[in-house]
N, C-alpha and C positions, 0 to 999 in steps of 0.2 A: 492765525496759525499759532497752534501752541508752540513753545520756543522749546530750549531743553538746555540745560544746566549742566552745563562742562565741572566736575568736583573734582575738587584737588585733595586729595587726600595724604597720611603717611603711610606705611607700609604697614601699623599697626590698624588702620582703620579700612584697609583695602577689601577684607570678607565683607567690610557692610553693604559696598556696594554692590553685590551681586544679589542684594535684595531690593533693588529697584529697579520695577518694571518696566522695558525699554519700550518705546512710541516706536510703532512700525513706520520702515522709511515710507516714503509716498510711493507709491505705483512708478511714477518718473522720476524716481531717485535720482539723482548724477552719476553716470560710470562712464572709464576713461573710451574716448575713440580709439579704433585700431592703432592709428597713428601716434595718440599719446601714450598707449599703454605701451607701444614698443620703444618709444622714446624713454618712458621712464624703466623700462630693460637696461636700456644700453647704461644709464646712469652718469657716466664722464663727457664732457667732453673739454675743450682746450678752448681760450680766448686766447686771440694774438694781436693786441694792440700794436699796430704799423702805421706809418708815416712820417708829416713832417715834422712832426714833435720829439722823432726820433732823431732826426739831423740837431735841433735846438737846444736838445735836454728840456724839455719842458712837459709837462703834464697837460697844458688846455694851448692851445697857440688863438693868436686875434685874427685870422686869415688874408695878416700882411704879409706874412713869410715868400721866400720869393720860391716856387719852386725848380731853380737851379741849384738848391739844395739838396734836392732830394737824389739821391745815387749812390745806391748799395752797392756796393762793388760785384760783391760773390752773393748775392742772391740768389736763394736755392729752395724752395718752397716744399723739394721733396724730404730734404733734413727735417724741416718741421714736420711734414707729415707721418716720419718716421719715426720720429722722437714722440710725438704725439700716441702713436703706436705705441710703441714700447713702453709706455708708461702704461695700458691698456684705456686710452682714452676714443672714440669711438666717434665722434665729430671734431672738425677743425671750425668753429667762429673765426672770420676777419670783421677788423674794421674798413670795410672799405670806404668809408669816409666817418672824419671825427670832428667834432663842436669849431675846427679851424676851415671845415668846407672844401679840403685840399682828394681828389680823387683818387683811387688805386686804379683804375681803370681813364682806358681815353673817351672821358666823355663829353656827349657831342653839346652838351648843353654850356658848358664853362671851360674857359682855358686853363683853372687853378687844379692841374692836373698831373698825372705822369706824362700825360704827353707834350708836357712844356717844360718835362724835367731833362739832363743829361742822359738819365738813364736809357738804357738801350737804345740809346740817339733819339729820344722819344718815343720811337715806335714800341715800347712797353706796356706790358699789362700785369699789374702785379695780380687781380683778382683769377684773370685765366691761369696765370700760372700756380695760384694756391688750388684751383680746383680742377683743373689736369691733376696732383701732384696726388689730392686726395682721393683721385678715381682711381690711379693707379695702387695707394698705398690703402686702398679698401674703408676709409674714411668718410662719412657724410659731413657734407657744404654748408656752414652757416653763414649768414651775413649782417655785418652791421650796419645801420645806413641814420647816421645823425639827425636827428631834427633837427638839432641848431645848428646853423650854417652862418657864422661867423664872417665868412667873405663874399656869399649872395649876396646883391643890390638890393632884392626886393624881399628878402626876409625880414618881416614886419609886416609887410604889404600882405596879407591874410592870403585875400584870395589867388594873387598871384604868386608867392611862394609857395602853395599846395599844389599849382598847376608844376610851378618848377619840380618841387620834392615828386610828385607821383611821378613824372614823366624820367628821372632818372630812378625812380623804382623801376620801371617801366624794363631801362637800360639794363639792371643788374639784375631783372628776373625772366625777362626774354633770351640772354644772350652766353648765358652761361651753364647751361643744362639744370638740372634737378637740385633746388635747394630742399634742407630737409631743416631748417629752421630760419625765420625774419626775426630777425634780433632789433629791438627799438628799445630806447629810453624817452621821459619825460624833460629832459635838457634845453629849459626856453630861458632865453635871456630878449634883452631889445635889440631891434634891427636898427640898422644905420640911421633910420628916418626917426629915431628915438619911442618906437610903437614896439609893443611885445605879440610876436605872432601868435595865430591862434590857428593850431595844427586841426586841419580835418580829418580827426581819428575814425570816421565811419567811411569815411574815401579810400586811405589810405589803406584800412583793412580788405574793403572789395577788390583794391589792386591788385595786395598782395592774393588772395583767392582765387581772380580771374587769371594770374598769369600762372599762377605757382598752388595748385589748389592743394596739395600735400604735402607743402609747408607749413610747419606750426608757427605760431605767430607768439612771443613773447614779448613783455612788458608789463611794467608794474597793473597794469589791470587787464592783462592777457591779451586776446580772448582763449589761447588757447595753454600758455607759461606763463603763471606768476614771478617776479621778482619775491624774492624771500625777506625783503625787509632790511636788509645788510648787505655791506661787502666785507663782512667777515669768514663768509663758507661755513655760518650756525643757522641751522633750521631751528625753528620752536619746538617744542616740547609742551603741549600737543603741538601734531602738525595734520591737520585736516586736507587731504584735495578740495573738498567739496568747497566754495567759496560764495560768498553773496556778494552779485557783482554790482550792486548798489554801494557796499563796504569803499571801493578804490574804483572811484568811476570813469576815472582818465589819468592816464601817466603822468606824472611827479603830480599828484593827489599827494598829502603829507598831514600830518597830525598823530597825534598817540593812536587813533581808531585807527587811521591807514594804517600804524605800524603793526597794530596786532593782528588785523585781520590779514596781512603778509606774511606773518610769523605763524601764524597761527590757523588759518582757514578758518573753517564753521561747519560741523558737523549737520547743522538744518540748512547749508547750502544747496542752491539750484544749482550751480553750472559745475562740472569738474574740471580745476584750476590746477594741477600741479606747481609744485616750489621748484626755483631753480637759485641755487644760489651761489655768488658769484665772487672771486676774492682772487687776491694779484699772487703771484709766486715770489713775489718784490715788492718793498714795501711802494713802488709806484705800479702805473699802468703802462707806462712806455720803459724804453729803456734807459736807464739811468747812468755811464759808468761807474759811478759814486756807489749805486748801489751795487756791484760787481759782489761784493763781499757779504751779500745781505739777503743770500737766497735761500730760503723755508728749507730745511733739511728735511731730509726723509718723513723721521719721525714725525713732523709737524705737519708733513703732506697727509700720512695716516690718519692723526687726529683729527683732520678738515674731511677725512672720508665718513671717518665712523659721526661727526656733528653735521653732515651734511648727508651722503647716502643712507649714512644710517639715523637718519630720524626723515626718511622716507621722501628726501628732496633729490633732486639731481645736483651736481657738482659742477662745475665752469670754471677752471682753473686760469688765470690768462698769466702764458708766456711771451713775455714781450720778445720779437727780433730784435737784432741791433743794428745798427748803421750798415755794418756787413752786408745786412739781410741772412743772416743769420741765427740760429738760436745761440745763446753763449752756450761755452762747452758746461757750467756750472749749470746752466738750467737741465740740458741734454742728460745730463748726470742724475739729477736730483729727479725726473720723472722716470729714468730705466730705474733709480735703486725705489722708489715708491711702486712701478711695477709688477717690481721684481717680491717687494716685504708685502703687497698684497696675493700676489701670488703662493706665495711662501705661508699664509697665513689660511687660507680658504684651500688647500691644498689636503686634508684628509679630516673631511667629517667622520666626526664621532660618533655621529647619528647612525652614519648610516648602515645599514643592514638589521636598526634596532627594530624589538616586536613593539608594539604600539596598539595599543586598548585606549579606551574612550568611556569616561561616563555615560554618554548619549550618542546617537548619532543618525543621522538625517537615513538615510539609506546605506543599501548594497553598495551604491557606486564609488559613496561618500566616504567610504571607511576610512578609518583613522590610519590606516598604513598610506594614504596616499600624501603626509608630509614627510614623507623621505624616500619619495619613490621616484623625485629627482625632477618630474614635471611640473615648469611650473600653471600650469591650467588646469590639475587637479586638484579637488581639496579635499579637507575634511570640514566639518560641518554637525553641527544638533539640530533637529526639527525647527523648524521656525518656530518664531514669538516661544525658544526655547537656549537664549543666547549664554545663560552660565552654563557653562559644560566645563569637561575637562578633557585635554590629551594625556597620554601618560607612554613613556618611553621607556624597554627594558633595553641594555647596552651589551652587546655580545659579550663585552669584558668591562671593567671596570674603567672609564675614561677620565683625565686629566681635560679639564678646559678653562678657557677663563674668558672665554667671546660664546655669547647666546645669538641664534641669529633667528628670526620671525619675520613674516610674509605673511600676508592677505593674502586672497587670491582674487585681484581689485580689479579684474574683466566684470564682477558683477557688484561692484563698489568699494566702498570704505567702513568696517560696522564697529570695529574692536576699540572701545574707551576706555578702558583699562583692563591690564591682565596680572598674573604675577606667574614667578618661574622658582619651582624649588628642585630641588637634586638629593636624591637619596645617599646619603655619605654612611660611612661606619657609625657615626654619629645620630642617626637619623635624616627625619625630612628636614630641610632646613630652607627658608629661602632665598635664590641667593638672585634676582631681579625684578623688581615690580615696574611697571610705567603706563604709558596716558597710550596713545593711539601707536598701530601697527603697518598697516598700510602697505607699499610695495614693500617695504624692508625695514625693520628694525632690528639695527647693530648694539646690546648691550655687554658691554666690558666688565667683566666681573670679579671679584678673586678669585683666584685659580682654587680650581674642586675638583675632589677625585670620588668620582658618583658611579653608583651602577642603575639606577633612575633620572626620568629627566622627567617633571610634570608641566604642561602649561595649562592656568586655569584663566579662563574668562569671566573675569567678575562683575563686567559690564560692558555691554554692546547695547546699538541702536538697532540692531535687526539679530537673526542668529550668524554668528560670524560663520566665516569660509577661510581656513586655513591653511594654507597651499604648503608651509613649511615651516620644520623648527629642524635647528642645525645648532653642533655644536663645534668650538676648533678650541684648539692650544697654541696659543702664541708663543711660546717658549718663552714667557717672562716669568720673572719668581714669582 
């Protein structure tokens, strides 16, 4: 198979690229399933690392803790799911169990559980009550469920901790209605017997299938969400869906290749992999009191949106509860005012109502008036094996902006390798963003310009691109 060469160019040298002729994708290109593509809509969602790490102050516990620890007083599932809301986040992820093996749920397999805790006299379930909380509060149900199990006997014991691990899959995907994501990591250390388990990752994945078959399954090698390489909420730049899943062929897979091909995707990918990538609101993953003082403000929630949604990943924010069972009030805070300043920000396209001409274009259906005509499952588009083209935007008035926003329209894949964006000023044409790949969204930040034109040109694509949207906003910054 011929490969193809991802160039990195400057902005000075970006026209040469639209003289190299793109390799048409294959017949069975990668494009997303129903279910990923609406998944990569929703774009946020929230981690809530819970447990007995949170009574301990600790970040990993050894699953000696005893759990008559565990007893949040005012445990309230629907506060999270509200707050989760208001920030406009659109799935809840629990941990329902973490690398300590201690359960959110009573289950029937271990007594290292809630129902050997104080809590609601044991008869507690903290997993029903997160996902009551988020049927009520209009929210989709994620779960986490540890491979390493710190306080099983027979973790190590291969075959008989895969019997263990699936059968409480088993518990937390028969019992609690519709998940809409399986959250897993590569998290192996040695079992008690001083043996390193070795997780049956093709089992594991038919379980999740046979019980819950429109759940997406994530983890560093999917099969359906990649890990992004980091828990710092930065996607790559390029950032590819398409993935070669030879690249990261089983969870905590590690090396510079694992890391780039996580960052980064592969444009000659087979399988479509989405980024999801995942970073703490605190500098820990549980809650910390020490860290009470130390929570991401606004602003810095923004910038993890526009390095994450907008270089075409999803977002995984995790709010830790507190011993409470509560969110603190500084978290509840800091996701209404990120909410709110996204809202506030996407709140009157400049674009829109603009006339919009095309160098080329595929058809009638295709016209270039359909990136601002709000849908997004319409595009524009040039003729095939015809992927430089240009759009071109006139602005009813003359617009202030300083955020470019750009969409694929990725039900029929991923093709855009580089584009650039310039803006007709008093001054002339000038350009005021160039970058690597587009995909469901790219967010670029720009200095503020006051344009009565808006051009996007494609200077290189693998196929003829399909443009579902260009939008422009004013952030009200100098």
């Amino acid at each position: 198979m011929q490969r193809r060469e991802f160039i990195r160019v400057g902005a000075a040298g970006a026209a040469a690229l639209g003289r190299f002729p793109p390799l048409p994708l294959a017949a069975d290109h990668p494009v997303p399933t129903p279910r990923q593509l609406a998944w990569q809509r929703d774009g946020l969602a929230v981690f809530a690392h819970f447990g007995i790490n949170t009574f301990t102050d600790r970040e990993w516990g050894d699953g000696r803790e005893s759990p008559a620890l565990f007893d949040p007083a005012r445990l309230d599932a629907r506060q999270w799911a509200r707050a989760a809301r208001a920030g406009g986040f659109r799935t809840l992820i629990l941990t329902a169990k973490h690398h300590d093996g201690f359960c959110l749920w009573p289950s029937k397999l271990t007594t290292h559980s809630v129902a050997s805790s104080p809590w609601r006299d044991g008869t507690g379930d903290v997993v029903r009550e997160v996902v009551e909380s988020c049927q009520v509060e209009g929210l989709g149900v994620g779960l986490y469920l540890s491979p390493w199990d710190r306080h099983e006997p027979s973790y190590g014991d291969s075959a008989r901790y895969n019997d263990f691990y699936c059968a409480q899959l088993e518990e937390l995907l028969t019992d609690y209605g519709p998940i809409v994501e399986v959250w897993f990591d590569g998290a192996n250390g040695e079992g008690p017997n001083g043996r390193r388990q070795e997780y049956d990752w093709p089992r594991i994945h038919r379980t999740v299938r046979r019980l819950q078959p429109d759940a997406l399954i994530f983890s560093d090698a999917g099969p359906d969400i990649r890990w992004i390489g980091n828990e710092r909420g930065v996607a790559g730049d390029p950032n590819w869906c398409p993935v070669d899943p030879s690249a990261v062929p089983v969870p905590g897979a590690s090396g510079p290749a694992v890391t780039r091909a996580l960052q980064h995707g592969d444009p000659d990918g087979t399988v479509w992999r989405p980024g999801e990538a995942d970073v703490s609101i605190r500098p820990g993953w549980f809650w910390h009191p020490g860290e009470d003082a130390r929570v991401r403000e606004a602003d810095d929630l923004v910038d993890l949106y526009f390095s994450s949604v907008g270089r075409n990943a999803n977002l995984l924010l995790n709010v830790p509860p507190t011993k409470d069972g509560l969110f603190h009030d500084t978290d509840v805070r800091r996701l209404a005012e990120f909410g709110a300043r996204l809202a506030r920000l996407f709140a009157v396209d400049g674009a829109a109502g603009a006339r919009a001409t095309a160098t080329t274009t595929r058809d009638r259906d295709h016209g270039p008036e359909r990136v601002t005509d709000g849908d997004p499952d319409t595009w524009w588009g040039p003729p095939d094996r015809q992927p430089a083209a240009a759009v071109e935007l006139e602005f009813l008035t003359p617009q202030r902006f300083d955020v470019v926003v750009l969409e694929e329209a990725i039900a029929d894949g991923q093709r855009v390798g580089y584009y650039r964006v310039e803006a007709l000023t008093a001054d002339g044409w000038r350009t005021v963003s160039w970058g690597t790949t587009i995909g469901h969204r790219k967010l670029d930040r720009i200095a503020p310009v006051t344009a009565r034109r808006l051009r996007l040109s494609i200077l290189h694509a693998f196929a003829a691109p399909r443009i579902g949207r260009v939008a422009v906003y004013d952030s009200g910054a100098p």
